[in-house]
ROBAMI-623311 format. One record per residue (C-alpha): chain; x, y, z; residue number from 1. Coordinates in steps of 0.5 Angstrom, whole numbers, plus 500, padded with zeros to 3 digits. Layout:
N
<A <X Y Z> NUM>
...
end
This chain:
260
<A <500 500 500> 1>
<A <503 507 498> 2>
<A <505 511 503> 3>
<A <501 517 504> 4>
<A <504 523 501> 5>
<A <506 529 506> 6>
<A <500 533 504> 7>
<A <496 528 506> 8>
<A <500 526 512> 9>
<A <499 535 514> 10>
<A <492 533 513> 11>
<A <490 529 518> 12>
<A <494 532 523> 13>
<A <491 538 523> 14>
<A <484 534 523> 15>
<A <486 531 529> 16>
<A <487 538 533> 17>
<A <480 540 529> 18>
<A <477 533 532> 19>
<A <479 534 539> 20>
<A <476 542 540> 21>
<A <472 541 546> 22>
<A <464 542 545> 23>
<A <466 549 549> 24>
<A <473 551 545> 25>
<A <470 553 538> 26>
<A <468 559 542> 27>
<A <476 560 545> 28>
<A <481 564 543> 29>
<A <487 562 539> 30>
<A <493 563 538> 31>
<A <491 567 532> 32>
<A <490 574 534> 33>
<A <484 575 534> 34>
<A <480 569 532> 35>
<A <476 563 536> 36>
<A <477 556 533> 37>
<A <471 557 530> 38>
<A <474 562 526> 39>
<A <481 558 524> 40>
<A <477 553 521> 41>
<A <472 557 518> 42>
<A <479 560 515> 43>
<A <482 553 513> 44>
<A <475 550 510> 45>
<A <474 556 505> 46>
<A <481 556 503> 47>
<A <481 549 501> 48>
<A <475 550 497> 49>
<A <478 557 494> 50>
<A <485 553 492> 51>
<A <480 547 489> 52>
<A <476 552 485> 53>
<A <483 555 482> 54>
<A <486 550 481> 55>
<A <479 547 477> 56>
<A <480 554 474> 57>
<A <487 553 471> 58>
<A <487 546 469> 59>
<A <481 548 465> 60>
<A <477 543 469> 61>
<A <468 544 470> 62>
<A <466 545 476> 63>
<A <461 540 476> 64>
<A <456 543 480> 65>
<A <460 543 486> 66>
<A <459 550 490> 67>
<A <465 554 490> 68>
<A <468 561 492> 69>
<A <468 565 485> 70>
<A <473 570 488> 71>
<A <477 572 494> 72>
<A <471 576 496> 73>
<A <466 570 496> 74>
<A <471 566 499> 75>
<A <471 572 505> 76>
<A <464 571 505> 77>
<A <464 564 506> 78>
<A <468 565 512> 79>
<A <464 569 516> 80>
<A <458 565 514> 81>
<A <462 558 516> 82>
<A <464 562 522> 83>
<A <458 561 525> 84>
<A <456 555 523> 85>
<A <454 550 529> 86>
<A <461 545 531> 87>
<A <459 538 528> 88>
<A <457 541 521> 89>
<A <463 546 521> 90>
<A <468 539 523> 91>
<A <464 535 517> 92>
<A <466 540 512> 93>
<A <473 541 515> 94>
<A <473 534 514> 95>
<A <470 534 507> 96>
<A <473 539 503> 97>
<A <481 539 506> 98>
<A <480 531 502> 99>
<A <477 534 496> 100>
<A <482 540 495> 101>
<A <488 534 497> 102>
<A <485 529 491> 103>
<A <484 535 487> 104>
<A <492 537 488> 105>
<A <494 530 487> 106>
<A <491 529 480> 107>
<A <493 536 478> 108>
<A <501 534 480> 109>
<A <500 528 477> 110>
<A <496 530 470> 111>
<A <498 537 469> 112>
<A <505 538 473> 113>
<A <506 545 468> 114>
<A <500 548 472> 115>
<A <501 555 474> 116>
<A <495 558 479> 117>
<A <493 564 481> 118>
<A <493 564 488> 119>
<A <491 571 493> 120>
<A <500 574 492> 121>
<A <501 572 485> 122>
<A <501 566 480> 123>
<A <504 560 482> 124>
<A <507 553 480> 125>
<A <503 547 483> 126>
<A <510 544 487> 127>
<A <509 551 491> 128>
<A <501 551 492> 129>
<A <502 545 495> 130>
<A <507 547 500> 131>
<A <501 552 501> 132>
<A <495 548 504> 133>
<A <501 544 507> 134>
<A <504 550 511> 135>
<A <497 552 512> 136>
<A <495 546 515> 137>
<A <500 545 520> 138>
<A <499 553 522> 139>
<A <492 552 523> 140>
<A <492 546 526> 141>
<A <498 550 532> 142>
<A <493 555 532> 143>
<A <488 552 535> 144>
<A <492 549 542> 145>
<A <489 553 546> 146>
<A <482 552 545> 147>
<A <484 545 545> 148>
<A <488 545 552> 149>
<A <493 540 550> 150>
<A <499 541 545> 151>
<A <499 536 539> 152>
<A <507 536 537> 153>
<A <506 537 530> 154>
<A <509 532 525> 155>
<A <517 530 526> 156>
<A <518 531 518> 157>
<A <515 538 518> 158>
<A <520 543 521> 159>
<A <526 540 516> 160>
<A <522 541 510> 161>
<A <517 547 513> 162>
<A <523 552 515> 163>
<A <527 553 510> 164>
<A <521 553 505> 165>
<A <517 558 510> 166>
<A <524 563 509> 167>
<A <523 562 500> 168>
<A <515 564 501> 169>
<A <517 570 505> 170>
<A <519 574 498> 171>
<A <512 573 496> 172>
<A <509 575 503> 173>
<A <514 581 503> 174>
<A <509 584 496> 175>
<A <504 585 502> 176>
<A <509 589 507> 177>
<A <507 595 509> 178>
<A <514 597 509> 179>
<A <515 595 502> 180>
<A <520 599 498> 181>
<A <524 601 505> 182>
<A <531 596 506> 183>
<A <532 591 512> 184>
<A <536 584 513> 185>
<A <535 578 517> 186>
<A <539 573 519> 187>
<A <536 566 522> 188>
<A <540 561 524> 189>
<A <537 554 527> 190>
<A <541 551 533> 191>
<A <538 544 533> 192>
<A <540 543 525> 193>
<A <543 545 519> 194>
<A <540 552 517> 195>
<A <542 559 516> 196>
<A <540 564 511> 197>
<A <539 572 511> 198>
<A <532 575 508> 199>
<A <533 581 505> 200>
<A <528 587 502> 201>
<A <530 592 499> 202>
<A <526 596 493> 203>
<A <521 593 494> 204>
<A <522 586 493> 205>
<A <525 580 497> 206>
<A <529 575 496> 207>
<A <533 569 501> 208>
<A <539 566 501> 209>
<A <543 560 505> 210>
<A <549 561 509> 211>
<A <552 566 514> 212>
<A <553 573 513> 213>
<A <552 580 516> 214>
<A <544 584 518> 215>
<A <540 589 521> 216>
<A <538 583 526> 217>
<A <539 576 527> 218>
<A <534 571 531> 219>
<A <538 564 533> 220>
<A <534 558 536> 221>
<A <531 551 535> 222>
<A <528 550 528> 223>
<A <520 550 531> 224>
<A <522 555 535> 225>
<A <524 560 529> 226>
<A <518 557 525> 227>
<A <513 560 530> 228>
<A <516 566 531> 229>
<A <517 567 523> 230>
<A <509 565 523> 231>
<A <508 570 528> 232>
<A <505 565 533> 233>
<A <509 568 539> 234>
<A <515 572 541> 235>
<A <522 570 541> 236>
<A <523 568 548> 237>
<A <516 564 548> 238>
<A <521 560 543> 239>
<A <528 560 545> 240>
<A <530 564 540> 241>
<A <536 570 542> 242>
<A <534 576 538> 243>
<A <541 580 536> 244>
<A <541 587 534> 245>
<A <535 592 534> 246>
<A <530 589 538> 247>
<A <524 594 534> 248>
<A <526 592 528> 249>
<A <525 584 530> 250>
<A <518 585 534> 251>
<A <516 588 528> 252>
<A <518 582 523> 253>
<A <511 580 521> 254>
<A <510 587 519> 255>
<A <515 586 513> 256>
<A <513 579 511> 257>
<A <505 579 513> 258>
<A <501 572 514> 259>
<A <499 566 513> 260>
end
């Protein structure tokens, strides 16, 4: 029997962690700002049938009458109504919807690798979209620990394949930068693992690159600890990580490199 793929594999941990809210946390706060559970996976469930939508629309494949987002807006909509949809109709769709978007990005990297995809920052190939739902799985799943109460360890594989991918994904993010246009360089190194690379933007644009070098501030800890910090799930210290040099500018890190 063929081994589940990552996607999948993220998949089902994250509805692992949607399956264990207790009938009185869809109400709690995560560690999404701002958001109860209900809210995340109302987010995770629109967004996988936002991505199912465009990779049908990019693959030139019918709808087939299912009910899917026309566009960003209709997917926001969506969000709000699922949001107050009641638990056990919410959770069925998570379930429902993230095991059609996995099968749909499976066929189409099996049948149409070449695909490019417009997703919410720009057009993208299929390798990367699948990193999309992958990460976002994995985040959303996190997200939702304290209205769980307990800790899930997320998969063992993610952090050596997650990190270094987050870190290219952020010149993307970067386009959303309040700061966008303004100069400023990161330096991230993992203590626990291989790992070192410096973030830079400037003119408007990011880009990454491996290795050591000089920059405006440096965070150094363990890969899972970099991870929620790059994702803006804590501070440092809540992680492990030791900020070197200007402590504003590594607060204000998401500002400069905005979601998921």
């Amino acid at each position: 029997m063929e081994a589940p793929s990552r996607l999948a594999q993220a998949r089902s941990w994250y509805l692992q962690a949607v399956d264990a809210i207790p009938p009185d946390g869809w109400t709690k706060g995560t560690l999404c700002e701002g958001w109860t559970a209900s809210n995340v996976v109302a987010h995770v469930t629109t967004g996988d049938q936002l991505f199912r939508a465009l990779i049908f629309d990019a693959t030139g494949r019918d709808r087939a009458g299912e009910d899917l987002p026309v566009d960003f807006a209709d997917r926001q909509r969506r969000f709000q109504a699922l949001s107050n949809w009641e638990p056990a109709k919410l959770k069925e769709a998570a379930h429902a919807e993230s095991k059609q978007t996995v099968a749909a990005i499976a066929e189409a990297a099996e049948k149409a690798p070449q695909t490019i995809v417009s997703v919410p920052f720009g057009r993208v190939p299929m390798p990367v979209v699948q990193s999309l739902r992958l990460n976002e799985y994995v985040i959303h799943g996190h997200d939702l620990m304290p209205s769980i109460g307990l800790s899930i360890p997320i998969p063992d594989w993610f952090i050596d394949r997650g990190l270094g991918d987050s870190i290219t994904l952020m010149s993307r993010l970067h386009q959303r930068s309040p700061h966008k246009g303004e100069s400023a360089s990161f330096h991230i190194h993992r203590t626990d693992g291989e790992g070192e690379w410096i973030l830079r933007a400037q003119e408007g644009q990011a880009a990454s690159e491996s290795g050591h070098g000089k920059a405006d501030i440096a965070l150094r800890g363990p890969g899972e600890g970099l991870y929620w910090v790059l994702m803006g799930r804590g501070r440092p210290e809540d992680y492990g990580v030791e900020v070197h040099g200007d402590p504003a500018l590594a607060a204000a890190f998401k500002e400069w490199f905005p979601g998921p």
